[in-house]
N, C-alpha and C positions, 0 to 999 in steps of 0.2 A: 957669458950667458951659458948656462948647463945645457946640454940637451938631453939631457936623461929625463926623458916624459913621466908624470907620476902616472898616467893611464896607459903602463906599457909593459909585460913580462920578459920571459926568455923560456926558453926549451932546459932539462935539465941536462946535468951533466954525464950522469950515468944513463944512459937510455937502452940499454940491454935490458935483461932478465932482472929479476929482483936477485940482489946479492941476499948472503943470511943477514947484512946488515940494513939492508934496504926491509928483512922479515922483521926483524926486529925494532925497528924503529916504527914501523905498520903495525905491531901487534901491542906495542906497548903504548903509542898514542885511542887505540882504538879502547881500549880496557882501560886507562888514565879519564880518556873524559867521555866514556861511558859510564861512570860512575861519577860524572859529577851531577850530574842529575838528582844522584839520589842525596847527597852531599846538598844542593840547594834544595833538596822538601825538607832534608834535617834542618837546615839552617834558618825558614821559613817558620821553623816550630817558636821561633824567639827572635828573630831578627827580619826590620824590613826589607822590601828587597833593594831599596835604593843604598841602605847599609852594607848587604852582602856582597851589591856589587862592588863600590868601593873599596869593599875589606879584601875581595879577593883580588884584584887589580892591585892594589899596594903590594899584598905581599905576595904576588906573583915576581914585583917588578924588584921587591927588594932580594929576594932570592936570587934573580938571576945575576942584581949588580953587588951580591958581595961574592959571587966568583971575579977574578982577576980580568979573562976574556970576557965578562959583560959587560967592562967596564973600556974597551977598547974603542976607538976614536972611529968615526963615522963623518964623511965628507960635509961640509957645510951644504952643498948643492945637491946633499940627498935627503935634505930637512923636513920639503914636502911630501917628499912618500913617505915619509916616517909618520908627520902629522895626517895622511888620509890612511895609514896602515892605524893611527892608534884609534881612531874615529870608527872605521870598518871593520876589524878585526876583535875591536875589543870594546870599547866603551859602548856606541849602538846595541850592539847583540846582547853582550852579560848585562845590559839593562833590563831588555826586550825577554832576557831567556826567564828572570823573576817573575816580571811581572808574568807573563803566559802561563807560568805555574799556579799560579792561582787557581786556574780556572782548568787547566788538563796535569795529569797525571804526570810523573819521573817518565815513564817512559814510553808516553806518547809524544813528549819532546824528544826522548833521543831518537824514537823512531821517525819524525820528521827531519831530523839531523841529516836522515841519509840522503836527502834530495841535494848534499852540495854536489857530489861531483856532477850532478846537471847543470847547474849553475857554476863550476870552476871550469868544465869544460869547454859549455859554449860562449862563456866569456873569455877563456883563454885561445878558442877558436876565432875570435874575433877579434881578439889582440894581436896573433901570431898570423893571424890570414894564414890559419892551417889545419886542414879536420884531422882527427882523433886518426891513428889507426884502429886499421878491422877489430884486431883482437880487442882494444879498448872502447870500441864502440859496442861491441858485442857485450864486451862486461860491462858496460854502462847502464846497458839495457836491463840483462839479467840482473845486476845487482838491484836497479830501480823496481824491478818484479819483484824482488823479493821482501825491500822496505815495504812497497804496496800490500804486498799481501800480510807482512808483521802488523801496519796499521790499520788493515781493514777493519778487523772486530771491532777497534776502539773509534773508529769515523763513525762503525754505522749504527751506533748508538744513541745520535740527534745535531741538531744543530747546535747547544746548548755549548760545545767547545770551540766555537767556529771563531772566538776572537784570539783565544789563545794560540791555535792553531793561524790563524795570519801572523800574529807577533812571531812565532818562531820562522813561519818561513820567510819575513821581513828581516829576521837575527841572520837567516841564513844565505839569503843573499846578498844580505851584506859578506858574508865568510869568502862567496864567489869573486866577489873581486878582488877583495883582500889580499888571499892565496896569489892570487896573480901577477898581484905586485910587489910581493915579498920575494918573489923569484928569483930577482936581478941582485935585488939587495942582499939575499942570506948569501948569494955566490960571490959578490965582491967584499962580504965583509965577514963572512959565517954568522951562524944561528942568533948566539948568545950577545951579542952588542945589538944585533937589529932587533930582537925583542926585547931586550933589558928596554931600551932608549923606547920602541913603541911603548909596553906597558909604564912605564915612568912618565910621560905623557900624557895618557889615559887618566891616570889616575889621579891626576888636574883635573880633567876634565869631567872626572865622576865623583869628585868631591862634592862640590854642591848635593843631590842625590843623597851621600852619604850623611851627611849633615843632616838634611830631614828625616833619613828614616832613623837616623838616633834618637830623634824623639819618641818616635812610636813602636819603640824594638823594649823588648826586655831580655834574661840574660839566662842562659842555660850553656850547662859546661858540655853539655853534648851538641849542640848548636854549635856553641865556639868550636869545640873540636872540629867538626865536621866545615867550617869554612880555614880554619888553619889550614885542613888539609886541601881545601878546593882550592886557595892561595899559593901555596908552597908548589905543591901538587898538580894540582890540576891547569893551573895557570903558569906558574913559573917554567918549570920544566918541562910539561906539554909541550908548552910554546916551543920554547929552546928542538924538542927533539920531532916536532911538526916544520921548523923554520930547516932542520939539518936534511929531514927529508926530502921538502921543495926543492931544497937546493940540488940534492941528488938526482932524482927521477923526474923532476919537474910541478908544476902545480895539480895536471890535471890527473895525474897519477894520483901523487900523492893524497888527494881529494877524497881517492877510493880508500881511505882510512876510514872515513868515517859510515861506511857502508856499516864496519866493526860495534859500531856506536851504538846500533837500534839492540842487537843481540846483546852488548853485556848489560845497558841501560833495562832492557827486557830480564833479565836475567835476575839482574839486584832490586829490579822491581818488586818481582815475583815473591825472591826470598824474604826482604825487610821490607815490606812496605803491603806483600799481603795482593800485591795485581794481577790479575787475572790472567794466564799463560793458553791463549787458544791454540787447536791444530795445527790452524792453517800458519798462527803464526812461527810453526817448527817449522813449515814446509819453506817457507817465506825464510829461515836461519839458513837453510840449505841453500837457496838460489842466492843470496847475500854472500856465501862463502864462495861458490862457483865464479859470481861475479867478479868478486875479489882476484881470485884466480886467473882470470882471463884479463885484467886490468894489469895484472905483474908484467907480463908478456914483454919481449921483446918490443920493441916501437918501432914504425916503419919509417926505414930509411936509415936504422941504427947501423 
């Protein structure tokens, strides 16, 4: 009998300062699926969303298993958390994130995006029976100011967004436990096999989904493009270099990647989509980078 709990993380392995690799791996997941946002209202222009999520989930997963290491062997006794990682990390949310588009904007989804490390934190706090250090509580906070203050403009314009706005933070707390439980996993196995085998999984399970919205989808070569790239892209390799991170700094660190998410989703919004860039929400860019900053930090106790 295993004892490796599916509802159980670990602390990371690097817990100092961020290396340039621990920057890089943070800057390029945050700019990767901050633009996927805008990647799913393209893809929205001609395809349903039950379609797109499927489509990106396959060739997320096919990306990762024709590298050699995504094809690397993984314990039979670690089957369940791969099956509650393909459920929470991917098939739930990239359903939940279409549908909400509907109804709110590219990047008033990434801007709710930034609420994970709330949700990876104190569920990693509750898994670990261990609070944040200082510096990470402190960035937890300022970074949470500064998403609030990116999505005020766009909240206080009615109630009129309010179910889109549940779905995404119903996607994102699914993301919070997720993160948590991939912990254990990208460290006994690395990145690329424990996402290949999650999204290969998934994409059973969001087959059906895909299946109906082919009926109701038509076909634009700019649409296709734009989910190739949210597949290959946005999923595939995301993943893989989100799963190397966890592994390094840990879950709740890592988490603060997605602080990144609201500013370039804001950003590519503005430019191809025409969305409205308020003050307050530069001011709110500023407190989201600071918070970042203070979530790199050293960890106490390192």
């Amino acid at each position: 009998m295993s004892t490796r709990g599916v509802l159980s993380t670990s602390v990371g392995t690097h817990r100092g300062s961020f290396t340039p690799l621990d920057w890089g791996l943070f800057a390029s997941i945050g700019v990767i699926w901050g633009s996927s946002f805008l990647l799913i209202a393209i893809g929205l222009e001609a395809f349903e969303p039950g379609l797109i999520t499927w489509l990106r989930v396959a060739l997320g997963a096919a990306t990762l298993l024709l590298l050699p290491a995504g094809r690397a062997r993984v314990d039979r006794e670690d089957r369940a958390r791969l099956i509650a990682l393909s459920f929470l990390w991917v098939a739930v949310p990239f359903t939940l994130f279409p549908l909400a588009q509907q109804w709110i904007s590219s990047g008033l989804t990434g801007l709710l995006n930034g609420a994970l490390p709330i949700f990876a934190t104190a569920i990693g706090a509750l898994m670990l029976r261990r609070l944040p250090g200082r510096a990470q509580a402190v960035g937890l906070v300022v970074g949470f100011a500064g998403v609030t203050a990116i999505a005020s403009p766009s909240l206080a314009r009615g109630s009129d967004e309010a179910l889109g706005v549940v779905l995404v933070l119903a996607a994102v707390s699914c993301y919070g436990v997720a993160i948590n439980i991939a912990a254990p996993l990208t460290q006994r196995y690395g990145a690329l096999p424990v996402m290949a085998r999650m999204l290969g999984l998934a994409t059973v399970w969001t087959a059906p989904f895909g299946l109906v919205g082919l009926a109701g989808s038509t076909f634009s070569w700019g649409s296709f493009a734009a989910i190739i790239a949210l597949g290959a892209l946005g999923t595939g390799i995301a993943f893989a270099l989100m799963g190397r991170l966890v592994s390094r700094v840990g879950s709740s660190r890592a988490s603060f990647a997605t602080y990144l998410i609201p500013v370039v989703a804001l950003v590519l919004g503005a430019v191809f989509l025409d969305e409205t860039v308020r003050a307050l929400s530069m001011v709110g860019i500023g407190l989201v980078i600071a918070g970042a900053l203070l979530a790199s930090r050293k960890e106490r106790g390192a």
